[in-house]
PAKE-581533 format. One record per residue (C-alpha): residue number from 1; chain; residue in three letters; z, x, y. Coordinates in steps of 0.2 Angstrom, whole numbers, plus 5000, padded with zeros to 4 digits. Each point is the difference from the previous one (the first is absolute). Layout:
! residues N
<atom><num>NUM</num><cadena>A</cadena><residuo>ALA</residuo><Z>Z</Z><X>X</X><Y>Y</Y></atom>
...
***
This chain:
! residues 104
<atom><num>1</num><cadena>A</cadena><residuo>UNK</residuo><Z>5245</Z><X>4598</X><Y>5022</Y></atom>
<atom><num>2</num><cadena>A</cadena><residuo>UNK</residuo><Z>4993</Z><X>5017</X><Y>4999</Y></atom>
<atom><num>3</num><cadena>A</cadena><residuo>UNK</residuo><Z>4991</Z><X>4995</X><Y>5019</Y></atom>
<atom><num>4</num><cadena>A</cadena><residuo>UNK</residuo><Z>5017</Z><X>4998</X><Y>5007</Y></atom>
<atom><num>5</num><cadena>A</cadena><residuo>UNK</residuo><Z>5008</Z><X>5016</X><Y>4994</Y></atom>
<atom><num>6</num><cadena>A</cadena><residuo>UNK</residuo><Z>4986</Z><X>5011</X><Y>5007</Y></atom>
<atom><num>7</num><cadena>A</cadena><residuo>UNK</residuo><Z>4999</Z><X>4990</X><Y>5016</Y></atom>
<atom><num>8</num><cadena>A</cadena><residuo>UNK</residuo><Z>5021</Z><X>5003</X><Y>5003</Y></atom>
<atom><num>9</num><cadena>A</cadena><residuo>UNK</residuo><Z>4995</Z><X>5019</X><Y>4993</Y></atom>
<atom><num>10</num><cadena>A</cadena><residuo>UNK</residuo><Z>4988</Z><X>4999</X><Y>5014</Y></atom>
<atom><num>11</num><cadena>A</cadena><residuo>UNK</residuo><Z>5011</Z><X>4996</X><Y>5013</Y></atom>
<atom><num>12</num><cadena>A</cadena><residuo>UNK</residuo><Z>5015</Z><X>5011</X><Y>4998</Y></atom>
<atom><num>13</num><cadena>A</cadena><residuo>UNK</residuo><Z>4989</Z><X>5016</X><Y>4998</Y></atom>
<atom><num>14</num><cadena>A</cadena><residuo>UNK</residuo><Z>4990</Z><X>4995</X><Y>5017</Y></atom>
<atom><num>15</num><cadena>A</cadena><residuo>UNK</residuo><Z>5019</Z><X>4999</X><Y>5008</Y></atom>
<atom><num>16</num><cadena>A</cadena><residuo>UNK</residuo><Z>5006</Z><X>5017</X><Y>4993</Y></atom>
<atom><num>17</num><cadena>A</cadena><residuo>UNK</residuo><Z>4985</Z><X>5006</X><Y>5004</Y></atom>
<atom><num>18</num><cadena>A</cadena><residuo>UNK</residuo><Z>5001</Z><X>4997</X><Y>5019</Y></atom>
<atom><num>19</num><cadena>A</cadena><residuo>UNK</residuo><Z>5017</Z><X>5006</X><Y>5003</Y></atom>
<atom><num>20</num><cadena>A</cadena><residuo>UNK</residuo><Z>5000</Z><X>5016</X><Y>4990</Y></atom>
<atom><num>21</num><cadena>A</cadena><residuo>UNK</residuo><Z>4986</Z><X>5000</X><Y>5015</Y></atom>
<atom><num>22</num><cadena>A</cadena><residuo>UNK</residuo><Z>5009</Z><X>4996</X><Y>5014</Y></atom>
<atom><num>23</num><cadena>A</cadena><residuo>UNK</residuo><Z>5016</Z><X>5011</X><Y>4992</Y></atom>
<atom><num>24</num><cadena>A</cadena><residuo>UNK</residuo><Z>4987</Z><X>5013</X><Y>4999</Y></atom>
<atom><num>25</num><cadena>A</cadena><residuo>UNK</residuo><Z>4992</Z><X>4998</X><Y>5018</Y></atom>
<atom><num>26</num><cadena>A</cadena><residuo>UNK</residuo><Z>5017</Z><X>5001</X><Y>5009</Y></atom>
<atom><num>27</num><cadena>A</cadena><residuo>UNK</residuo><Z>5005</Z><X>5016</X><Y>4989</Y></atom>
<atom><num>28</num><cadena>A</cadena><residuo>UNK</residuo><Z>4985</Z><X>5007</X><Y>5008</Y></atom>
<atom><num>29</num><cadena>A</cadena><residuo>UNK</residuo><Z>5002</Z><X>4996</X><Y>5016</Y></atom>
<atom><num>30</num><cadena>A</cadena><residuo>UNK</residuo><Z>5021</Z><X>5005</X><Y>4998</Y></atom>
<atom><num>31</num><cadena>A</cadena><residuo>UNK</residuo><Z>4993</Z><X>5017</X><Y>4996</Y></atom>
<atom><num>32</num><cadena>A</cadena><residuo>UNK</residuo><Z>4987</Z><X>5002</X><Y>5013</Y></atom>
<atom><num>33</num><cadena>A</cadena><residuo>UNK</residuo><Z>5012</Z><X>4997</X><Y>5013</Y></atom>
<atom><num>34</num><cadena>A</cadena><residuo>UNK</residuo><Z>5013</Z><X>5011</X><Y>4993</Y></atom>
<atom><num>35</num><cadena>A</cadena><residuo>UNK</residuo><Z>4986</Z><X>5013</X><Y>4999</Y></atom>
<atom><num>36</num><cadena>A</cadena><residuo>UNK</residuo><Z>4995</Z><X>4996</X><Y>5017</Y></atom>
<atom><num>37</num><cadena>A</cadena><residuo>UNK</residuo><Z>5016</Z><X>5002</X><Y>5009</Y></atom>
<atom><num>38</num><cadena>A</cadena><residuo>UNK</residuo><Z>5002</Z><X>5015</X><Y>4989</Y></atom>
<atom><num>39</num><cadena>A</cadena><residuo>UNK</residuo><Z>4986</Z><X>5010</X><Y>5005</Y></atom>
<atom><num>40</num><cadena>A</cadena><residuo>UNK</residuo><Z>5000</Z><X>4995</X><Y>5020</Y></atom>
<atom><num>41</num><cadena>A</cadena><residuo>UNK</residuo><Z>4996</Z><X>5013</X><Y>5010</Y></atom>
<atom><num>42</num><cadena>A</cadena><residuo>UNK</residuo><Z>5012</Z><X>4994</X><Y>5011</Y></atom>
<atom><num>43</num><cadena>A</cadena><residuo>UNK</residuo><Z>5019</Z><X>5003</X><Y>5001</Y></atom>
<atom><num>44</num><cadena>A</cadena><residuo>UNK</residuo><Z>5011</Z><X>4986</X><Y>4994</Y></atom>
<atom><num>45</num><cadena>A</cadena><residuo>UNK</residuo><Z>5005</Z><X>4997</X><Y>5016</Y></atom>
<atom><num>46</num><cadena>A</cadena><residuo>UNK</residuo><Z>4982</Z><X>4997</X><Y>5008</Y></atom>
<atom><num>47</num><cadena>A</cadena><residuo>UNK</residuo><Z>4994</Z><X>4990</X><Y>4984</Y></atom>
<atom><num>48</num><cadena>A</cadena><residuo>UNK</residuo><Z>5015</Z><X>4989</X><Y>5002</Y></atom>
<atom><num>49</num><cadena>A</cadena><residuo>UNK</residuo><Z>4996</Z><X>4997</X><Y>5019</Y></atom>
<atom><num>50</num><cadena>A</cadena><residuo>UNK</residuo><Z>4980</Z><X>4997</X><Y>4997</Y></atom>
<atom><num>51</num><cadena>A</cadena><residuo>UNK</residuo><Z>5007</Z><X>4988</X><Y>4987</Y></atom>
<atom><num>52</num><cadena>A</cadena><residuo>UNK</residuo><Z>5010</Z><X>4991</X><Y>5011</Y></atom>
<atom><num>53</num><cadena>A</cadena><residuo>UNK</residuo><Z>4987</Z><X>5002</X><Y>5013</Y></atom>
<atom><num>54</num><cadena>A</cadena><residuo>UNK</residuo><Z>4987</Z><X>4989</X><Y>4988</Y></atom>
<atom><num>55</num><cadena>A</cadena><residuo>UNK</residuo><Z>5012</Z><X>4989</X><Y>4994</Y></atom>
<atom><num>56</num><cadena>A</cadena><residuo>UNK</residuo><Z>5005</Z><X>4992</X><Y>5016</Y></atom>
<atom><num>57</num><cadena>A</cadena><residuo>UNK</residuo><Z>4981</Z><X>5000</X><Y>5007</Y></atom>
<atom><num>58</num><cadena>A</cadena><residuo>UNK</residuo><Z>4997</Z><X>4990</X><Y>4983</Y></atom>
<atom><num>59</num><cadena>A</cadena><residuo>UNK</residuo><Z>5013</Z><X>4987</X><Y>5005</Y></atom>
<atom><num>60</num><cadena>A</cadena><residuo>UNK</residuo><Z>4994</Z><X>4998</X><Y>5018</Y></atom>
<atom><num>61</num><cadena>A</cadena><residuo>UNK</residuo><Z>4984</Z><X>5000</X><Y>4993</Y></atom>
<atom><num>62</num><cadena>A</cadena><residuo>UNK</residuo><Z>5005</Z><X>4985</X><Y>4987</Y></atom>
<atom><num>63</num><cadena>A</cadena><residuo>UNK</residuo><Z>5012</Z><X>4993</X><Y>5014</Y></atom>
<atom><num>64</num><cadena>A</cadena><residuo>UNK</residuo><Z>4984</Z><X>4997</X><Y>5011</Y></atom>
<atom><num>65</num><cadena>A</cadena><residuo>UNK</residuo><Z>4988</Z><X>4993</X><Y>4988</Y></atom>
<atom><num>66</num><cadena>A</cadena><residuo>UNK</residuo><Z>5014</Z><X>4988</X><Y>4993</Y></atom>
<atom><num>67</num><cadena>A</cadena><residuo>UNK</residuo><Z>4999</Z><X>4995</X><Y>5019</Y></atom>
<atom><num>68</num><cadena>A</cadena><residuo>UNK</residuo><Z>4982</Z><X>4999</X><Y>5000</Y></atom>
<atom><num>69</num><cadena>A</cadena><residuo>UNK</residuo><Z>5003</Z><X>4992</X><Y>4985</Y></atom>
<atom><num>70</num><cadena>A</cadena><residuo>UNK</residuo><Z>5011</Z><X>4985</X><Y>5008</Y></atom>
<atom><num>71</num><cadena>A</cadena><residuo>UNK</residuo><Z>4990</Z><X>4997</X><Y>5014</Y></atom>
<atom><num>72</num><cadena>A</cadena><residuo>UNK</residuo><Z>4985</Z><X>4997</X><Y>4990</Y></atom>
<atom><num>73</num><cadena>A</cadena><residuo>UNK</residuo><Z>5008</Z><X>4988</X><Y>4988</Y></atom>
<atom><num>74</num><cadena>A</cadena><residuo>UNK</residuo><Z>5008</Z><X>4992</X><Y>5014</Y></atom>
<atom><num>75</num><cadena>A</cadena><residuo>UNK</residuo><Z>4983</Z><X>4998</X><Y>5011</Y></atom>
<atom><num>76</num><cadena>A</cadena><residuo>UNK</residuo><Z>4992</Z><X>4994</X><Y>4983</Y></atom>
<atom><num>77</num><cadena>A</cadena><residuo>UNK</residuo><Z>5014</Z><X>4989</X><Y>4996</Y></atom>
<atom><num>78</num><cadena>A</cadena><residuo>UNK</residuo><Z>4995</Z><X>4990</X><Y>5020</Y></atom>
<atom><num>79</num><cadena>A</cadena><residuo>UNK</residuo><Z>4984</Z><X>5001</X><Y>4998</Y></atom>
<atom><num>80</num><cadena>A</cadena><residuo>UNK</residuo><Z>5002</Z><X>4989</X><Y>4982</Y></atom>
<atom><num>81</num><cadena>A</cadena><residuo>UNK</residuo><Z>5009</Z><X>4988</X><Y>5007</Y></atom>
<atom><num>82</num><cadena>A</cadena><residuo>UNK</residuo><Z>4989</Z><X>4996</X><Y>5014</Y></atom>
<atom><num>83</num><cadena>A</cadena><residuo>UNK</residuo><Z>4986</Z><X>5001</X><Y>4993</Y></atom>
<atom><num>84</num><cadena>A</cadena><residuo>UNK</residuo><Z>5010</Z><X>4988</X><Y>4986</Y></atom>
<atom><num>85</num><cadena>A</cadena><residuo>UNK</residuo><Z>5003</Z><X>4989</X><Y>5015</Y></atom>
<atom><num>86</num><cadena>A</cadena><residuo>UNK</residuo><Z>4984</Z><X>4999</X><Y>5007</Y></atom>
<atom><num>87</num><cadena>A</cadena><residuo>UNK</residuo><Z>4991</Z><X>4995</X><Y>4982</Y></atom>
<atom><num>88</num><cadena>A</cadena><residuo>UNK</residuo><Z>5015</Z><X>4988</X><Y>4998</Y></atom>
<atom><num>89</num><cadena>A</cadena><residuo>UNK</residuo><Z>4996</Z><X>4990</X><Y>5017</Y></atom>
<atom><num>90</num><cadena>A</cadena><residuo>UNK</residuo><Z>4980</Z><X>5001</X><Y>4994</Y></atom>
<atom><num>91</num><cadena>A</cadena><residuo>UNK</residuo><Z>5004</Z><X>4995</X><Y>4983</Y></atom>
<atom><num>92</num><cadena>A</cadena><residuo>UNK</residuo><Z>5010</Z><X>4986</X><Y>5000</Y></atom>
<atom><num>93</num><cadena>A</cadena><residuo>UNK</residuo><Z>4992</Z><X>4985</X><Y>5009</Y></atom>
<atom><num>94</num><cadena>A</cadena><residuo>UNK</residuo><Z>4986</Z><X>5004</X><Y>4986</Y></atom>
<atom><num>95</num><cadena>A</cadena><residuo>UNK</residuo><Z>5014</Z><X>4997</X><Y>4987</Y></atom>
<atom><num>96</num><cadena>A</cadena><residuo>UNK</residuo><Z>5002</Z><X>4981</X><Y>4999</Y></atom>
<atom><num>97</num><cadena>A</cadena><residuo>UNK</residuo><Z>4980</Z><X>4997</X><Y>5000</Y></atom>
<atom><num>98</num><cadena>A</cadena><residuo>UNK</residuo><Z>4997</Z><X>5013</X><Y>4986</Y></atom>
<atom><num>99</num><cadena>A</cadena><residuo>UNK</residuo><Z>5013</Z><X>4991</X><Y>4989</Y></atom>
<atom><num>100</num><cadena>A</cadena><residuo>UNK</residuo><Z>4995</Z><X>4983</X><Y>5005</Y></atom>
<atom><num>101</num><cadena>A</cadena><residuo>UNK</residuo><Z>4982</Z><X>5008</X><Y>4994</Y></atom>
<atom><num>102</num><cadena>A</cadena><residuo>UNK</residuo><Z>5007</Z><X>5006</X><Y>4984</Y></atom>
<atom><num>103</num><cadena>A</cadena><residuo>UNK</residuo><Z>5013</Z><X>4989</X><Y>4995</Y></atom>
<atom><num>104</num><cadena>A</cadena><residuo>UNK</residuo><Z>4992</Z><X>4983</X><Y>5007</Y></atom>
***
């Protein structure tokens, strides 16, 4: 009895635990950038632009390698199905003798 209620104590202090973390982690980070943007050397106007700049290479950037990305499932998803294929057409005329073998 005593086992149970220090293993459920257990638990729910590991779970507080690791979102007063992440609660304190994106704190931190809400603060660095506010402090960042703050202290730019930059005028408002430029930092925006440099901003908008980064962002739209970090979506051409994550455009391309989601291509990449589809390409190399879809040459993978081929090459699985033929090779699939050719085991297959190796495989089976070995089937009926092997279960003959085993099951008599």
């Amino acid at each position: 009895m005593n086992e149970q209620r220090a293993f459920r104590g257990f638990g729910s202090s590991q779970g507080s635990g690791v979102g007063l973390g992440l609660t304190l982690l994106l704190v931190g980070l809400g603060i660095g950038a506010v402090t960042a943007l703050l202290l730019a050397p930059d005028t408002g106007r430029k930092t925006r632009k440099r901003l908008r700049r980064r962002y739209e290479d970090a979506r051409d950037m994550i455009g391309d390698f989601s291509g990449q990305a589809s390409d190399a499932w879809e040459k993978g998803s081929d090459w699985a199905d033929d090779t699939r294929e050719r085991v297959s057409k190796r495989v089976k005329p070995l089937v009926k003798p092997i279960r003959k073998s085993i099951f008599g």
